[in-house]
C-alpha positions as CSV (number, residue, x, y, z in Angstrom):
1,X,105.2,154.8,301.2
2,X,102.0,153.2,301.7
3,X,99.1,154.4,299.2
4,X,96.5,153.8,301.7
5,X,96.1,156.1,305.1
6,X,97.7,153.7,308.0
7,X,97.0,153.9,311.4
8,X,100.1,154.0,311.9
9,X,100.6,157.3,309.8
10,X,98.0,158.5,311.8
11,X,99.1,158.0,315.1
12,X,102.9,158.9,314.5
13,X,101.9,162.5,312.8
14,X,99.5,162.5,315.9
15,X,101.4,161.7,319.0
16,X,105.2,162.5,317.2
17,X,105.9,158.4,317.6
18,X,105.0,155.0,317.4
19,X,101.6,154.1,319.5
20,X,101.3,150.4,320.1
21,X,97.6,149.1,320.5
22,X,97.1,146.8,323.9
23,X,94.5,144.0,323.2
24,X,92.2,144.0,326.6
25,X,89.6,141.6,327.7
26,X,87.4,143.5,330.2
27,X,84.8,140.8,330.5
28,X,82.0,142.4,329.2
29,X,79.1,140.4,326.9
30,X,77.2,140.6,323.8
31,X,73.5,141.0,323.7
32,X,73.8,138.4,320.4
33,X,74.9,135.8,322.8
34,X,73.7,136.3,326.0
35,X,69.9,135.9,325.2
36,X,68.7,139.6,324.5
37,X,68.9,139.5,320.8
38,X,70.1,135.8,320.1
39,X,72.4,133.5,321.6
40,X,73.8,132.0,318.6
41,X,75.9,135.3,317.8
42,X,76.8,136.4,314.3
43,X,77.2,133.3,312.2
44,X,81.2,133.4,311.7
45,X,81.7,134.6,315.3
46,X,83.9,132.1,317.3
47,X,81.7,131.6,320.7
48,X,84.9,132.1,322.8
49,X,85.6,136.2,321.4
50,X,88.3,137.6,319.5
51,X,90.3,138.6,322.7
52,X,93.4,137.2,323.5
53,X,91.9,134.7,326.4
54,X,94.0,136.2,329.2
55,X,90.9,137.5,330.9
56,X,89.4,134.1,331.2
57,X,92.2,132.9,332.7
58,X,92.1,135.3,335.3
59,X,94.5,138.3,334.3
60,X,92.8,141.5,335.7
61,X,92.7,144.4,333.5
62,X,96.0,146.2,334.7
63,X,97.8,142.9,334.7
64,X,97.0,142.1,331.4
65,X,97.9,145.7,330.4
66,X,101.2,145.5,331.8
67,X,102.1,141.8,330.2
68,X,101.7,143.4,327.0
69,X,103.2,146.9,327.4
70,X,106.5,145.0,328.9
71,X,106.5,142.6,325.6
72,X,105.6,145.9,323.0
73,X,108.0,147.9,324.7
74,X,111.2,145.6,324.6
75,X,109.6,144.4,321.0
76,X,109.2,147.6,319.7
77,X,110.4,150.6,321.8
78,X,107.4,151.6,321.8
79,X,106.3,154.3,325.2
80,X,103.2,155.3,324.1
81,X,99.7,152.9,324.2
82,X,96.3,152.5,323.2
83,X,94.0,150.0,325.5
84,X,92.2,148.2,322.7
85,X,89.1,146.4,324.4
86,X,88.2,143.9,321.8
87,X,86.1,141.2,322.9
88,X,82.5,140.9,322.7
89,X,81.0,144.5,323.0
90,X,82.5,147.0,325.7
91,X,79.8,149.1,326.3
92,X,77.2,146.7,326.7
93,X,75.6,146.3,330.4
94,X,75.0,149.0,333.2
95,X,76.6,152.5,333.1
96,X,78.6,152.0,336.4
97,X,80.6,149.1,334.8
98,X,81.5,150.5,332.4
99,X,82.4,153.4,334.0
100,X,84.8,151.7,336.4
101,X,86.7,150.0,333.7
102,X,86.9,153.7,332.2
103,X,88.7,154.7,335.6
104,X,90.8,151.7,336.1
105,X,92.1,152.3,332.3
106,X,93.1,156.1,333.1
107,X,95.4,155.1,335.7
108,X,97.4,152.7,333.3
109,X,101.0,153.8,332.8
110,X,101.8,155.4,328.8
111,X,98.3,154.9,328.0
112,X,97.4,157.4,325.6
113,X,94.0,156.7,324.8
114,X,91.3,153.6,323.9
115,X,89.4,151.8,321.4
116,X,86.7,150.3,322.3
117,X,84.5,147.2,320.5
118,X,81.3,147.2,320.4
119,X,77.5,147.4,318.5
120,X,75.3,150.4,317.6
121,X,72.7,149.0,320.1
122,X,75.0,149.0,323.0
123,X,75.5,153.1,322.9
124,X,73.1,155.6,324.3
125,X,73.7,159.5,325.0
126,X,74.6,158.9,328.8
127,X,77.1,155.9,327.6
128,X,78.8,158.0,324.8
129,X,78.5,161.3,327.3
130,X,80.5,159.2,329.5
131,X,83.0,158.4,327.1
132,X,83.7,161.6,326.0
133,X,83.8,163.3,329.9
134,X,87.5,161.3,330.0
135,X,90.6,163.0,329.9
136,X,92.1,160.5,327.0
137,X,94.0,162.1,324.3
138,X,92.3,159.5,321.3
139,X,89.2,157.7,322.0
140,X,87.7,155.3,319.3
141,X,84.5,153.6,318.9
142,X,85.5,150.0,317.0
143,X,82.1,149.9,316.5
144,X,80.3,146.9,313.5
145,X,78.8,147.1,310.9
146,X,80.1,144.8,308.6
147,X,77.0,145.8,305.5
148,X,74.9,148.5,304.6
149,X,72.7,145.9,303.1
150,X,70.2,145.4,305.8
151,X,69.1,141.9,303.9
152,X,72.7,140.6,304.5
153,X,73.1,141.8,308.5
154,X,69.7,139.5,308.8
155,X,71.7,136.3,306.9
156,X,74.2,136.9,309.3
157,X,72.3,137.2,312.1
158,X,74.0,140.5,313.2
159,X,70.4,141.7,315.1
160,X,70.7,145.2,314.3
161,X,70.1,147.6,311.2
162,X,72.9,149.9,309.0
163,X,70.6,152.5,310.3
164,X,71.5,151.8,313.7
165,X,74.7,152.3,312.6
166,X,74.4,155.9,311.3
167,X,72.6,157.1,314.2
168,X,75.8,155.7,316.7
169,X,78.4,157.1,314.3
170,X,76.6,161.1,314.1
171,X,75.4,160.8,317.8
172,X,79.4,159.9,318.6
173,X,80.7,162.5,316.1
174,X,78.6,165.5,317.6
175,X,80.5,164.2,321.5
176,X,83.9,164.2,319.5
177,X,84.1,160.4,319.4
178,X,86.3,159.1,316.7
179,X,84.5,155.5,314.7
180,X,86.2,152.8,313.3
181,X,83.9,150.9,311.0
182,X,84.4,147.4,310.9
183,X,83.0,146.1,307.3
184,X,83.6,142.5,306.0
185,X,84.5,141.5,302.6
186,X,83.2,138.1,300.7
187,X,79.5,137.9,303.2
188,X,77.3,135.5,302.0
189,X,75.4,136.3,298.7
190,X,77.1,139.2,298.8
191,X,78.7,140.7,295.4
192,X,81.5,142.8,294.8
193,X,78.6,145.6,294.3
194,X,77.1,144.8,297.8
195,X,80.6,145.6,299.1
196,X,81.7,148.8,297.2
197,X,77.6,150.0,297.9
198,X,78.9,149.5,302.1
199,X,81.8,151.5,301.4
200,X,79.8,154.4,299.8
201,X,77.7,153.9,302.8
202,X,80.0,154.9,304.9
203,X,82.1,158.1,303.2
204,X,78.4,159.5,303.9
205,X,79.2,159.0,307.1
206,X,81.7,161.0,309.8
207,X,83.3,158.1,310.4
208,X,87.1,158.5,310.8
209,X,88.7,154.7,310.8
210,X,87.4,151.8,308.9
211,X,88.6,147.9,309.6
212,X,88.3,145.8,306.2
213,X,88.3,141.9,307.1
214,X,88.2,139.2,304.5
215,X,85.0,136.5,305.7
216,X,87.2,133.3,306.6
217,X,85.6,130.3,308.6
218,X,85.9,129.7,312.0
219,X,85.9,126.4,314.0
220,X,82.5,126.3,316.5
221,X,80.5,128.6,314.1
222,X,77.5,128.5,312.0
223,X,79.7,130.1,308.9
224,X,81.2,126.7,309.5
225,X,78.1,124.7,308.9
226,X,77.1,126.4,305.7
227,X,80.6,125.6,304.5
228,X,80.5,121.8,305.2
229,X,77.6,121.6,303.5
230,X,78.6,123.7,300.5
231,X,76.5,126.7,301.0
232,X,79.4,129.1,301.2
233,X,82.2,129.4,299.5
234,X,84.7,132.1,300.5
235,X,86.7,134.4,298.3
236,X,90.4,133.5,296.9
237,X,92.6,135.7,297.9
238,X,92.7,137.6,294.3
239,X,89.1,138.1,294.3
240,X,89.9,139.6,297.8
241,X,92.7,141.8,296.6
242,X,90.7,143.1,293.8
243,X,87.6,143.8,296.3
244,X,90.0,145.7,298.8
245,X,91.9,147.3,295.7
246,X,88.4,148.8,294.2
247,X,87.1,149.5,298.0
248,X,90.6,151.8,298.5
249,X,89.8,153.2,295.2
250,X,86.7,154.5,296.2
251,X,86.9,155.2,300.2
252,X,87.5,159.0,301.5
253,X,91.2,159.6,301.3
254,X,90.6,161.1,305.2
255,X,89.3,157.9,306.5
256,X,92.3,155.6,308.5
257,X,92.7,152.5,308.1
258,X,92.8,149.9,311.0
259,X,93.4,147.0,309.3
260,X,93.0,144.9,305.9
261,X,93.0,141.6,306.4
262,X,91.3,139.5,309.0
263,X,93.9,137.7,311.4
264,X,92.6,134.6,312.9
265,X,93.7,132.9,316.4
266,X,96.1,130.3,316.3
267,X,93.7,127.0,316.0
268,X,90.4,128.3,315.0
269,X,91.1,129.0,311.1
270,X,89.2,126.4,309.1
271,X,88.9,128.2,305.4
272,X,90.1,129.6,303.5
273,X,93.5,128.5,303.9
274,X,95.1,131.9,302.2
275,X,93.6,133.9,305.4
276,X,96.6,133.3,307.7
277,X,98.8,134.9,305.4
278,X,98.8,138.1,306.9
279,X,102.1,139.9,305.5
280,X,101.4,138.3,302.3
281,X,98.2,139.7,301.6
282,X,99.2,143.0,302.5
283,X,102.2,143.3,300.3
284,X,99.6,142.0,297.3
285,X,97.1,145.0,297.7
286,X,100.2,147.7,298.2
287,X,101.9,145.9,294.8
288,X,98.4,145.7,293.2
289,X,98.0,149.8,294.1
290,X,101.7,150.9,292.7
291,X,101.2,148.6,289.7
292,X,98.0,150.3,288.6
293,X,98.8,153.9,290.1
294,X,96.0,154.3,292.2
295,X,95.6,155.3,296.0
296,X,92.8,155.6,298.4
297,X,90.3,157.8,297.0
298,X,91.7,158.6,293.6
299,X,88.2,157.8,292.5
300,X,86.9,160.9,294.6
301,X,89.4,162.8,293.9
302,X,91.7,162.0,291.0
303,X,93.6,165.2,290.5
304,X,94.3,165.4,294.3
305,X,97.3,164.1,296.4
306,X,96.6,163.5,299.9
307,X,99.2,164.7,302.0
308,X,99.9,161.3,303.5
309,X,100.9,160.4,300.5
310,X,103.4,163.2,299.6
311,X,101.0,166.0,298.5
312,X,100.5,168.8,300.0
């Protein structure tokens, strides 16, 4: 039994059995690459996305969809689907496109509902209004964040503020919008402190998801210049462990969790060597948490057993 609240937890006690996410590329943009804000992007962002590439090379939305629910399905039985648009951000640009990727999506067969990726400043009321009009039985914002620590997001050239982030997260929350906050662990100059101070951030928050990723170093970045050079170091993978076991520790024991560990494409991993072991990583934090008895949001709530977790 895992001592954190999985996604996959969620979705089972949600939908009765296993959902299986479907990564998308719906050829959208990023206002930190096409000119608006910047066009370098955030410094450890690979120029090319974190899709899976079949959009550029010409798969159309429904074809991609069904490449990937044939494989999930005879992979892992699984009948039920979320459309996960995760490149660049997906509700960035005019409100008709993104409404006609909304109504080519709710025609897809077993879809059950979407996450979408994208920024604080790519959401407005009509955009979120829009969202929420759609007959989809889970709808998530993937939306970044990565610090609280306004100081940092400026280091990393994110080109937009934590409190742009809270105003997304309650303006989404009042349409009944879920948000999965993606925060980064190990950011330059950033402390263990810094870290824990983003996840307090957050359990102020109604945010309902949260993505953890360790910082690793991608080819074709500026995270990959300051690391040549010596001016980053990224964390071992004990000081991440203990980071993620102290975040757990202190995160809302209603908050799911996405995901732990980066996972980077097949080619593009520079540093730290440690951050393609996926499974491995993951076994460490849940050995770490039954070794020292502790679960997500003991330190909120240390007399109470969440019920994913066998209380009642």
């Amino acid at each position: 039994m895992n001592r954190y609240y999985s996604l996959a937890t969620y979705l089972r006690a949600r939908f009765g059995q296993r959902v299986q996410k479907i990564p998308l590329d719906a050829d959208f943009s990023c206002p930190n690459r096409d000119g608006t804000i910047s066009r370098n992007g955030c410094i450890f962002c690979n120029p090319k996305g974190s899709g899976t590439g079949l959009g550029a090379r010409g798969l159309s939305l429904e074809k991609q969809y069904l490449f990937w629910q044939e494989k999930f399905s005879k992979k892992y039985k699984a009948r039920l689907f979320l459309a996960y648009l995760q490149s660049y951000s997906n509700t960035y640009g005019p409100l008709k496109k993104i409404e006609n990727m909304l109504k080519r999506l709710e025609k897809l067969p077993g879809l059950a509902g979407l996450c979408l990726g994208t920024r604080p400043d790519c959401l407005d009321k009509d955009k979120l209004n829009l969202l929420a009009s759609y007959p989809f039985q889970e709808i998530w914002l993937e939306l970044g964040l990565q610090s609280s620590n306004n100081h940092t997001l400026e280091i990393i050239n994110r080109g937009h503020k934590a409190e742009d982030f809270a105003w997304a997260v309650k303006l989404a929350h009042k349409m009944g919008i879920k948000t999965c906050a993606h925060v980064i662990a190990g950011l330059p100059q950033e402390t263990m402190k810094d870290f824990l101070q983003t996840i307090n951030f957050l359990n102020d928050l109604p945010i309902s998801g949260i993505k953890i990723h360790n910082l690793y170093i991608c080819k074709h970045t500026t995270l990959a210049k300051l690391w040549r050079t010596g001016a980053y170091t990224p964390l071992s993978m004990n000081e991440y462990i203990h980071w993620l076991e102290r975040a757990l520790f202190s995160l809302r024991p209603d908050i799911v969790i996405h995901r732990l560990n980066g996972d980077p494409a097949r080619g593009e991993l520079l540093a730290p060597d440690w951050a393609s072991y996926k499974h491995i990583i993951l076994e460490k934090i849940k050995q770490t948490l039954t070794d020292k008895n502790l679960w997500q949001g003991k330190a909120l709530h240390p007399n109470s057993i969440p019920p994913w977790f066998g209380g009642s």
